[in-house]
C-alpha positions as CSV (number, residue, x, y, z in Angstrom):
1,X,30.8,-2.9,17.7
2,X,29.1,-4.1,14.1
3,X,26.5,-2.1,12.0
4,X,24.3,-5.5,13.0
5,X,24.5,-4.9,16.6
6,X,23.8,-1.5,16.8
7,X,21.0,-1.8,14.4
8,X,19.8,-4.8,16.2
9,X,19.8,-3.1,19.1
10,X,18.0,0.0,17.4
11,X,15.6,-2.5,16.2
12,X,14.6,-4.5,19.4
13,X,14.1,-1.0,21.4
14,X,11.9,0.2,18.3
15,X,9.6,-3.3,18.6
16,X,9.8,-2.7,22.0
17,X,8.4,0.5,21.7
18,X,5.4,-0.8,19.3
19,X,4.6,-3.4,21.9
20,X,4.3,-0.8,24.8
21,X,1.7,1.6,22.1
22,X,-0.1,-1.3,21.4
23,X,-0.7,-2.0,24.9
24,X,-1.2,1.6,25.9
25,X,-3.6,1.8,23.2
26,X,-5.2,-1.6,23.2
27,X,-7.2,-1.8,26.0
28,X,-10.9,-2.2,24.7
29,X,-12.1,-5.9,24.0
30,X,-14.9,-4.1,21.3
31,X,-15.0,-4.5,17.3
32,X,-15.9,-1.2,17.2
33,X,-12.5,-0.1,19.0
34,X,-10.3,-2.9,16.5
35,X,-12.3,-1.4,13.2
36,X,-12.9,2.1,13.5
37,X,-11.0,3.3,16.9
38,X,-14.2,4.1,18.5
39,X,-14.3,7.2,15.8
40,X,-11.9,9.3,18.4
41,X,-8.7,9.0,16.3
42,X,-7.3,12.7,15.7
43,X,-7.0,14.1,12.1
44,X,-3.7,14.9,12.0
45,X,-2.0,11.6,13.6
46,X,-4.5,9.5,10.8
47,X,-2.6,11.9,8.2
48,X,0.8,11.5,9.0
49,X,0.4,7.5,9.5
50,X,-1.0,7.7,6.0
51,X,1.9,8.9,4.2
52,X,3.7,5.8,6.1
53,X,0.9,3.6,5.1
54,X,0.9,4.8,1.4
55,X,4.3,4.5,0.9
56,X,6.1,1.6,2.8
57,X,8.8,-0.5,1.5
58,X,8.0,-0.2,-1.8
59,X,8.5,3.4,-1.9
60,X,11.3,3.1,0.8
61,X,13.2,0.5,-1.4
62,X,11.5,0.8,-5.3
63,X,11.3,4.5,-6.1
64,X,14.2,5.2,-5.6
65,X,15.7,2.3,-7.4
66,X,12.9,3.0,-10.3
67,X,15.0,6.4,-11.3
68,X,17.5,4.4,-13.1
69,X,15.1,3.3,-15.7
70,X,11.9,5.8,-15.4
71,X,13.8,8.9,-14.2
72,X,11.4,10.9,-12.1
73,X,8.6,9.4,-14.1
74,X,7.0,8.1,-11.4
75,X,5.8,11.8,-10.6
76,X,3.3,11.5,-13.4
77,X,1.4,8.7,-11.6
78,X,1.8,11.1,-8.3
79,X,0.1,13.9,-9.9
80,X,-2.5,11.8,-10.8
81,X,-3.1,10.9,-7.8
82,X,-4.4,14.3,-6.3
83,X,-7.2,14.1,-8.9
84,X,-8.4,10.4,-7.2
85,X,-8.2,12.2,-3.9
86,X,-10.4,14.8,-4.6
87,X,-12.7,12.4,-5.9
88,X,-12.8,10.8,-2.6
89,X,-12.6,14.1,-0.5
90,X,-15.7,15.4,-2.8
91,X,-17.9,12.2,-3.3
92,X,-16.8,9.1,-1.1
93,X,-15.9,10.2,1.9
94,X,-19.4,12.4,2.5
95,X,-21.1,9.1,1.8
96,X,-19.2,6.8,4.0
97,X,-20.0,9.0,6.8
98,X,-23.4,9.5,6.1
99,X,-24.4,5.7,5.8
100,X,-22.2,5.6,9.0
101,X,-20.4,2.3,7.6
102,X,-18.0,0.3,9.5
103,X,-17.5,-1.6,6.2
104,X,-17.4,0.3,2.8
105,X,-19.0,-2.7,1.0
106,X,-21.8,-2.8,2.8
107,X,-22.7,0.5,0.8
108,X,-22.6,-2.4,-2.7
109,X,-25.4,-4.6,-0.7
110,X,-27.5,-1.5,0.0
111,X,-27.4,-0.7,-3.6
112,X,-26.9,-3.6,-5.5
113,X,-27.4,-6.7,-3.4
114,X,-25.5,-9.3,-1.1
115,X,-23.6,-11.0,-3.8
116,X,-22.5,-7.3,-4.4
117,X,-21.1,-6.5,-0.7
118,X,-19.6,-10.4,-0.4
119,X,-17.9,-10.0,-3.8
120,X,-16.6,-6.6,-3.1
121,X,-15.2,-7.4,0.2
122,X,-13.8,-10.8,-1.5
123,X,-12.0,-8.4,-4.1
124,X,-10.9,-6.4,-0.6
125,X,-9.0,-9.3,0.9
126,X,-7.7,-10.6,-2.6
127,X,-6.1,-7.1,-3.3
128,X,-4.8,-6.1,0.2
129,X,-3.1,-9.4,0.9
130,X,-1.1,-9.4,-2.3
131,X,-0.5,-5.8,-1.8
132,X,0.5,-6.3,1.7
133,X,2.6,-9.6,0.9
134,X,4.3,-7.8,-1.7
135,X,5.2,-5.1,0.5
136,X,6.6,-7.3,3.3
137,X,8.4,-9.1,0.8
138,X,10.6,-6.5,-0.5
139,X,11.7,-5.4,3.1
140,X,12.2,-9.2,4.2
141,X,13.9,-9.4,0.8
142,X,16.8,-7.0,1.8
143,X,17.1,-8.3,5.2
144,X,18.0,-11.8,3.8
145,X,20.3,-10.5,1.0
146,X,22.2,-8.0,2.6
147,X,22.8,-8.6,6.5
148,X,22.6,-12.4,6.7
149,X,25.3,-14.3,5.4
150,X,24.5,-16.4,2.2
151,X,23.4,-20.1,2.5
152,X,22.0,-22.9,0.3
153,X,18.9,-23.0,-1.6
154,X,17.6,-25.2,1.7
155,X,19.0,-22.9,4.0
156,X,18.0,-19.4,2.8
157,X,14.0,-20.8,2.4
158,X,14.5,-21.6,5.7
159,X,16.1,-18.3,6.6
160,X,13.1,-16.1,4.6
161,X,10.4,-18.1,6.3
162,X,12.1,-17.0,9.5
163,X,12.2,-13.8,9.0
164,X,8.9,-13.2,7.6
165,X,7.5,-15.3,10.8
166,X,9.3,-12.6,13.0
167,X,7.8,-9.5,11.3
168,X,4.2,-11.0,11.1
169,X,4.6,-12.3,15.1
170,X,5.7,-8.9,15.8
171,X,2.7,-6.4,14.3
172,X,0.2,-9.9,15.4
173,X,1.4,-8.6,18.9
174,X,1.0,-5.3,19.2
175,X,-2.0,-4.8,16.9
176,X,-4.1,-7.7,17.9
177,X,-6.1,-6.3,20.7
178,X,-6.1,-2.7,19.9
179,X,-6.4,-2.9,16.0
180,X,-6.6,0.5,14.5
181,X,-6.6,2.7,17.4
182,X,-3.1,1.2,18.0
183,X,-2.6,1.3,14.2
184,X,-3.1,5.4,13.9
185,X,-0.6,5.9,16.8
186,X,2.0,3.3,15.9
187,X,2.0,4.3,11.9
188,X,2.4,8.3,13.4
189,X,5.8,6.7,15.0
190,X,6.7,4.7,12.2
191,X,6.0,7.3,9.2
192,X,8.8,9.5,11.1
193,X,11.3,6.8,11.6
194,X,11.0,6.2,7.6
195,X,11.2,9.7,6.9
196,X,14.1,10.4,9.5
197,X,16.1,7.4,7.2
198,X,15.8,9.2,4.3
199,X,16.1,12.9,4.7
200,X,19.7,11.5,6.4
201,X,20.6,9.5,3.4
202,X,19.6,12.8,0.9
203,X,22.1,14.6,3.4
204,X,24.6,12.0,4.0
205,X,24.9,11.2,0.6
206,X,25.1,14.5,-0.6
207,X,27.7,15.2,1.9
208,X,29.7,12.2,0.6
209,X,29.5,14.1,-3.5
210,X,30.6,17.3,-1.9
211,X,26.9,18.8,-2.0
212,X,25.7,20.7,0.3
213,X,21.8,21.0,1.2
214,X,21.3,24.2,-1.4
215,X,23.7,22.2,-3.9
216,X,21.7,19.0,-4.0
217,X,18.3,19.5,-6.1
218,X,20.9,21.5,-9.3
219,X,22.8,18.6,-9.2
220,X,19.7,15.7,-9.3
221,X,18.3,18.4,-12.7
222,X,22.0,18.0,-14.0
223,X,22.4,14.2,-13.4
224,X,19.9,13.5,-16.4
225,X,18.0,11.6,-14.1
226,X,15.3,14.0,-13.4
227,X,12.7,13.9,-16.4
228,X,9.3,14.2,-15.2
229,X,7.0,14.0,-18.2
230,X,7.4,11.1,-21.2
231,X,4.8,12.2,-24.0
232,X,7.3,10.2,-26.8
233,X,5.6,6.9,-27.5
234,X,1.8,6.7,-27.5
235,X,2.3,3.5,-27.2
236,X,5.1,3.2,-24.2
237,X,3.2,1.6,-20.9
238,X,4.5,4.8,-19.2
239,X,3.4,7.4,-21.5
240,X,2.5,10.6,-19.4
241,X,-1.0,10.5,-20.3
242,X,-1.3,6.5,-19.3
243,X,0.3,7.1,-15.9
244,X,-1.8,10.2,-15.1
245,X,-5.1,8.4,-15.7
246,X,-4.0,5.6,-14.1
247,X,-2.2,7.6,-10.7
248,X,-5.5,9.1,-10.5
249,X,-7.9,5.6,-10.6
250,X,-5.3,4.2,-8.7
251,X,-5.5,6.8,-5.9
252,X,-9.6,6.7,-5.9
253,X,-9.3,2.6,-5.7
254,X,-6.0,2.0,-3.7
255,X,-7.6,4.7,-1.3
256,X,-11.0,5.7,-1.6
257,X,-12.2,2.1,-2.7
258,X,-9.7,0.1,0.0
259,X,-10.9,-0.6,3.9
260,X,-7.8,-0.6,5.0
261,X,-7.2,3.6,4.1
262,X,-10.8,4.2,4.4
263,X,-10.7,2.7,7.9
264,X,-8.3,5.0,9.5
265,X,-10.6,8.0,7.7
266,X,-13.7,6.1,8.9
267,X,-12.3,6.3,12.8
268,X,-11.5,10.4,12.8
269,X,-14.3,12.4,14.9
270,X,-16.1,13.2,12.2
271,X,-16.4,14.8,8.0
272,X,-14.6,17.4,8.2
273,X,-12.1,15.8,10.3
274,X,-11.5,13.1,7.4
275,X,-11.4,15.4,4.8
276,X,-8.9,17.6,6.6
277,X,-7.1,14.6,7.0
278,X,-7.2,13.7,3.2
279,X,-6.4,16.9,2.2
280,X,-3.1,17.4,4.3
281,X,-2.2,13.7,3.5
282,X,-2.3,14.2,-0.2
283,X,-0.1,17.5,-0.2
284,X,2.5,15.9,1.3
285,X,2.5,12.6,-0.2
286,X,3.5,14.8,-3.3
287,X,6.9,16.3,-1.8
288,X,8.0,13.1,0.2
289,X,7.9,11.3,-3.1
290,X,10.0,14.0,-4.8
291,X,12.1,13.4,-2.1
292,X,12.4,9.9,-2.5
293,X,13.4,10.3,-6.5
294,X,15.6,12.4,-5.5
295,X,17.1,9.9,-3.2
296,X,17.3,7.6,-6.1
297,X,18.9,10.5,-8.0
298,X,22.1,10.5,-5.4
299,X,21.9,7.3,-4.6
300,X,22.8,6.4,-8.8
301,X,25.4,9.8,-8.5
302,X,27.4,7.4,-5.6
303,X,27.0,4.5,-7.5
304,X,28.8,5.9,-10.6
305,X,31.3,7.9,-8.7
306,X,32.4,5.0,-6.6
307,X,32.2,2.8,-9.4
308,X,29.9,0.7,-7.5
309,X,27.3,-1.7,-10.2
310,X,23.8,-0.6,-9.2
311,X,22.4,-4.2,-9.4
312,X,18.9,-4.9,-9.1
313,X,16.6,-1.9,-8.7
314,X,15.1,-3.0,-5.6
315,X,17.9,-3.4,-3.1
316,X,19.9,-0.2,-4.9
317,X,19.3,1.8,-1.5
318,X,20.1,-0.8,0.5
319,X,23.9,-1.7,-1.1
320,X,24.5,2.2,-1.0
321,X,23.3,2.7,2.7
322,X,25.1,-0.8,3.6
323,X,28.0,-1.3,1.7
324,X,29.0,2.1,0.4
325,X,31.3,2.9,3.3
326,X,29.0,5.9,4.6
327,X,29.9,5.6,8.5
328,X,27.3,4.2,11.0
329,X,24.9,6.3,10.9
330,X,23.1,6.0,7.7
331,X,23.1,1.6,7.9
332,X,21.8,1.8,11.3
333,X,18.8,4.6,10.3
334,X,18.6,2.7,6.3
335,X,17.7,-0.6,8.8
336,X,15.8,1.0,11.1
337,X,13.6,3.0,8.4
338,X,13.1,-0.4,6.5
339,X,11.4,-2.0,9.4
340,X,9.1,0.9,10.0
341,X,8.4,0.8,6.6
342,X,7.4,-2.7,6.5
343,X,5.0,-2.3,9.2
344,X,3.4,0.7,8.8
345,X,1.5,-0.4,5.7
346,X,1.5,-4.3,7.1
347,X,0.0,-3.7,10.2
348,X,-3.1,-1.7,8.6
349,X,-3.4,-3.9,6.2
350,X,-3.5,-6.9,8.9
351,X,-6.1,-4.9,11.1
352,X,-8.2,-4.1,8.3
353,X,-8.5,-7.8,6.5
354,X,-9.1,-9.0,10.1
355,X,-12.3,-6.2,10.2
356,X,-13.4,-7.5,6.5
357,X,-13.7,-11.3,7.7
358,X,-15.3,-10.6,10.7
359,X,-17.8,-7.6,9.5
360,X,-18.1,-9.1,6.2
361,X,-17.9,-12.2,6.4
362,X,-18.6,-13.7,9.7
363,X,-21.2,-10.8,10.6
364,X,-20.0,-10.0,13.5
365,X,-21.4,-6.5,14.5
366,X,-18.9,-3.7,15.0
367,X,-21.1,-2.3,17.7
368,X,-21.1,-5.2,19.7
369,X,-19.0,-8.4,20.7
370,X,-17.2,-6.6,23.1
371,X,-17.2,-10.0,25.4
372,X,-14.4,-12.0,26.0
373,X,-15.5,-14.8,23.3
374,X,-15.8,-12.5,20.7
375,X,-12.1,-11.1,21.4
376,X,-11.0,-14.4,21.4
377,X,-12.6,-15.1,17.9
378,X,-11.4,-11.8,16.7
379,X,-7.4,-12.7,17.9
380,X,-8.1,-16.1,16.1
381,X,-9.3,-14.4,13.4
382,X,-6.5,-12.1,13.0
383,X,-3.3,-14.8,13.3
384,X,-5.1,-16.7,10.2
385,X,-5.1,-13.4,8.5
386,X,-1.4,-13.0,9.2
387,X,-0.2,-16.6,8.6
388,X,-2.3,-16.6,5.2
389,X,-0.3,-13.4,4.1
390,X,3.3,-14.9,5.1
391,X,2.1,-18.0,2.5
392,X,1.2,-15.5,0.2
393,X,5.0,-13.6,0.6
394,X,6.7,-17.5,0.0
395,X,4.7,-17.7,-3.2
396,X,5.6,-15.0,-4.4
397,X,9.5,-15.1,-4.0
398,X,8.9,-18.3,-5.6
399,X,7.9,-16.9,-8.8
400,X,8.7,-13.2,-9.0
401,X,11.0,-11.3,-11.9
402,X,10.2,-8.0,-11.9
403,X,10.5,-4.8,-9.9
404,X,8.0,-5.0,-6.5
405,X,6.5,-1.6,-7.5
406,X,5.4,-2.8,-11.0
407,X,4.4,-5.8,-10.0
408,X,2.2,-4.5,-7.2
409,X,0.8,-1.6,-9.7
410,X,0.0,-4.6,-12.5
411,X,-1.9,-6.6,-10.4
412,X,-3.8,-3.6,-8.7
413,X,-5.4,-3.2,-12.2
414,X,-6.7,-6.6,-12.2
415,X,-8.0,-6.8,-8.5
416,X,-9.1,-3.0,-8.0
417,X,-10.9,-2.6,-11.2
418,X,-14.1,-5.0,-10.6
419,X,-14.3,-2.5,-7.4
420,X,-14.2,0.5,-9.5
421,X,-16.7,-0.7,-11.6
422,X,-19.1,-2.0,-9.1
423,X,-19.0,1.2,-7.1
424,X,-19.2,3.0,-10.1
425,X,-22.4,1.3,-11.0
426,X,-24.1,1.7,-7.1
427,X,-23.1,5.2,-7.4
428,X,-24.9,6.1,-11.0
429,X,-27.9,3.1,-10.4
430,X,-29.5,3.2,-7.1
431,X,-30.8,-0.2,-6.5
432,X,-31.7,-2.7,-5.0
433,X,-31.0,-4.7,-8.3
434,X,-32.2,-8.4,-7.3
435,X,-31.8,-9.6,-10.5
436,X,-28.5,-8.4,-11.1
437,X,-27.1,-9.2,-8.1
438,X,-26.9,-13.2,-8.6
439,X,-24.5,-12.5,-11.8
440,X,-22.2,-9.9,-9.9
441,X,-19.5,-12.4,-9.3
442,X,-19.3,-13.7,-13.0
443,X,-18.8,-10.1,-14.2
444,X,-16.7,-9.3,-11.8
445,X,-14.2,-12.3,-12.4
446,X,-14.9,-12.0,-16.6
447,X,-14.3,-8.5,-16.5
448,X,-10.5,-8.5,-15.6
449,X,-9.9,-11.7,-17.9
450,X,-11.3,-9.6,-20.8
451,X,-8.6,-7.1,-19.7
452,X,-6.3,-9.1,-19.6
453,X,-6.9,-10.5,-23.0
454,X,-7.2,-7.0,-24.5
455,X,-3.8,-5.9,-23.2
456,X,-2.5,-9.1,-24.9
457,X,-3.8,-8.3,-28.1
458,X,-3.4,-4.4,-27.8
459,X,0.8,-5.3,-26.9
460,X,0.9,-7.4,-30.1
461,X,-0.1,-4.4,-32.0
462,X,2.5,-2.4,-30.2
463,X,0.9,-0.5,-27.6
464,X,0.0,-1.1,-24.0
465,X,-2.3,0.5,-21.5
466,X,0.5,0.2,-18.5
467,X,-0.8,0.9,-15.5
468,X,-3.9,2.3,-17.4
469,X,-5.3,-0.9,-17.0
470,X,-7.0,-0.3,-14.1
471,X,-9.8,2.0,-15.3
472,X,-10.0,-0.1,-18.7
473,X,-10.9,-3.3,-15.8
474,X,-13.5,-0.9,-13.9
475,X,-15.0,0.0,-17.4
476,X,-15.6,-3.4,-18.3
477,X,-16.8,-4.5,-15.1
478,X,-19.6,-1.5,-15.0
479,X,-20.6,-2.5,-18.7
480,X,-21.1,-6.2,-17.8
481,X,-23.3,-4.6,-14.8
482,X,-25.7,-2.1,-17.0
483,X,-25.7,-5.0,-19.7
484,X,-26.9,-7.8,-17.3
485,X,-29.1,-4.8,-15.3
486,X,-30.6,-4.6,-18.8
487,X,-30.7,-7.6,-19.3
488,X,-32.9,-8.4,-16.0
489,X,-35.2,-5.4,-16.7
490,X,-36.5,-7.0,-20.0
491,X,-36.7,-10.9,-18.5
């Protein structure tokens, strides 16, 4: 039998397993269930499914492609990252739960005003459905190019827009009565499937260089792959002290600052629960990426010692696991791991958007509709949701050139930043701030175009703030807040 139908077969009894969670878990008709689990969700389980959630696909496909060009550079950004969850163990998380907020925006319309809470939740669904289109793209990506035979330009739209119709329908399914108490238990399930994948290609490819498990991390520092830390160029995007700034705003936005991670947080029993949670999360997001790069390490070690070209970045993993005559074993748990990956950051991401419009948008109180017209709205609510992200993942195969984990990271500093700044200003200026509030969305849309025209002019010069961006965006936003705040004080 083929690699295809034994991971086919793997596949179909994995979905099949999803749908039976989802309808073990999916029994309430309430918002209050779909957004926040009823608050009953265990600690650890929300942990686990957050290092899924965190990585998926892109870290699953990218990272370890990324070591060809930035070494283990990426780690820089990953230290980072512990300082922005600090932040949100220490300052946002304590305040979430103490307003008790179903939606984090609402805390910007208690502070601020209602243009505030409708322009951060629009930022919300602007930002999660690129990041989760982006995500689901690179997964659908390598499905297309690798198993399914090559067709005409016709043919493979035709093929993509399949495929991406099949992975929405499938998380729609088993997320759309349940919502995030499925989520926690299915992204528990999925995180270990992606993790299984890749501890077995470390191994297995390891095996296949004559390493053996002790032998594997001397050979990664010898393969002059491994270089953490880039101080060089000042003005490199990627210089260390760029990518540690920006790791660490991008954890407190991408995190602290996103429903979608700060609703599984928001559904554990209680603080300490969530900040136990955070804690162990963080910790071992740090060693699963190292295990990743180091993937990416062997992975480029196979490549050169079978003389195989590496290609394109992003589907590196996949032609080693698939076409690097490594048994059955590894294609069938590479394909396996790719699908969990793409849905245990898609299906949050679906679940909380859905939340967002309804609580946000719509108004619908998470303590209530628990009727069968307000499920009926929510399930309505939540196939739009998923149909607008499959758009979003043909727009951007139309136009994308770059790596998927750059390309998310770039446009995270244009979409995230307006929320740094506008929480940053409700944290350090307790409001209401009426007049203010009616110029919120012109700062918040001016601020990341005057970003954006400073990297320009910065890159001309010969530096650039690389992923740095981010907090450069939130600056700017926060300075058009205190100067129109200012501004409204004197009128």
């Amino acid at each position: 039998m083929h690699v295809e139908w034994w991971a086919g077969l793997a596949v179909l009894g994995y979905l099949g397993l999803l749908l039976w969670i989802g309808q073990r878990t999916g029994k309430s008709n309430s918002m209050a269930d779909f957004s926040v689990g009823g608050r009953r969700s265990p600690w650890w389980a929300v942990a686990f499914g957050m290092v899924g959630t965190s990585l998926s696909g892109v870290t699953f496909l990218s990272v370890p492609g990324w070591v060809g060009e930035q070494g283990f550079g990426y780690m820089q950004m990953v230290i980072g990252y512990l300082f922005g969850y600090a932040a949100i163990i220490g300052i946002l998380l304590p305040l979430y739960y103490r307003l008790k907020l179903t939606s984090i925006y609402r805390f910007l319309g208690d502070r601020i005003g209602n243009n505030a809470y409708k322009t951060g939740a629009a930022f919300f669904l602007l930002s999660r459905s690129i990041g989760a289109a982006f995500r689901l793209y690179l997964v659908v990506l390598v499905l297309n190019e690798t198993l399914l035979p090559p067709t005409g330009v016709a043919g493979g739209w035709i093929r993509l827009t399949a495929l991406i119709v099949l992975v929405l329908g499938a998380i729609w399914a088993y997320t759309r009565q349940g919502g995030i108490a499925t989520v926690v238990w299915t992204d528990t399930l999925q995180t270990a499937c992606m993790l299984l994948a890749a501890a077995a290609a470390v191994w297995l490819i390891g095996q296949e260089l004559g390493l053996g498990l002790l032998d594997i991390p001397q050979a990664i520092a010898a393969s002059g792959h491994s270089q953490w830390w880039f101080f060089d160029d000042w003005g490199a995007p990627h210089h260390g002290v760029k990518d540690l700034v920006a790791g660490a705003f991008i954890a407190l936005c991408m995190t602290g600052l996103d429903q979608d991670m700060m609703q599984k947080n928001l559904s554990c029993r209680n603080l300490k629960d969530a900040q136990t949670n955070m804690a162990s999360f963080s910790v071992v997001l740090v060693f699963v990426n190292l295990m990743f790069l180091g993937l990416g390490a062997l992975l480029l070690m196979h490549a050169a010692a079978s003389g195989m070209e590496p290609g394109k970045p992003d589907l590196l993993f996949a032609r080693v696991a698939l076409d690097g005559g490594l048994g059955l074993a590894l294609p069938v748990l590479f394909l396996l791991g790719l699908v969990a990956a793409a849905l245990s950051s898609a299906d949050s991401a679906l679940t909380a958007l859905t939340t967002s419009v309804c609580v946000d948008f719509l108004g619908i109180d998470a303590e209530g509709q628990g009727t069968d017209a307000g499920k009926s709205q929510r399930q309505r609510i939540h196939l739009w949701v998923s149909m607008g992200v499959g758009a979003l993942i043909l727009i951007f195969h139309a136009v994308n050139d770059t790596s998927v984990i750059a390309a998310l990271f770039k446009i995270a500093g244009y979409t995230y930043g307006p929320l740094l700044g506008l929480f940053a200003f409700a944290l350090s200026h307790p409001g209401p701030h009426p007049t203010l509030d009616r110029w919120i969305p012109a700062v918040a849309i001016l601020a990341p175009v005057t970003g954006w025209a400073l990297e320009q002019f910065a890159v001309s010069q010969g530096f650039s703030f690389g992923f740095a961006l981010l907090p450069v965006n939130g600056f700017l936003t926060w300075l058009g807040a205190w100067l129109m705040a200012k501004i409204g004080e004197k009128a």
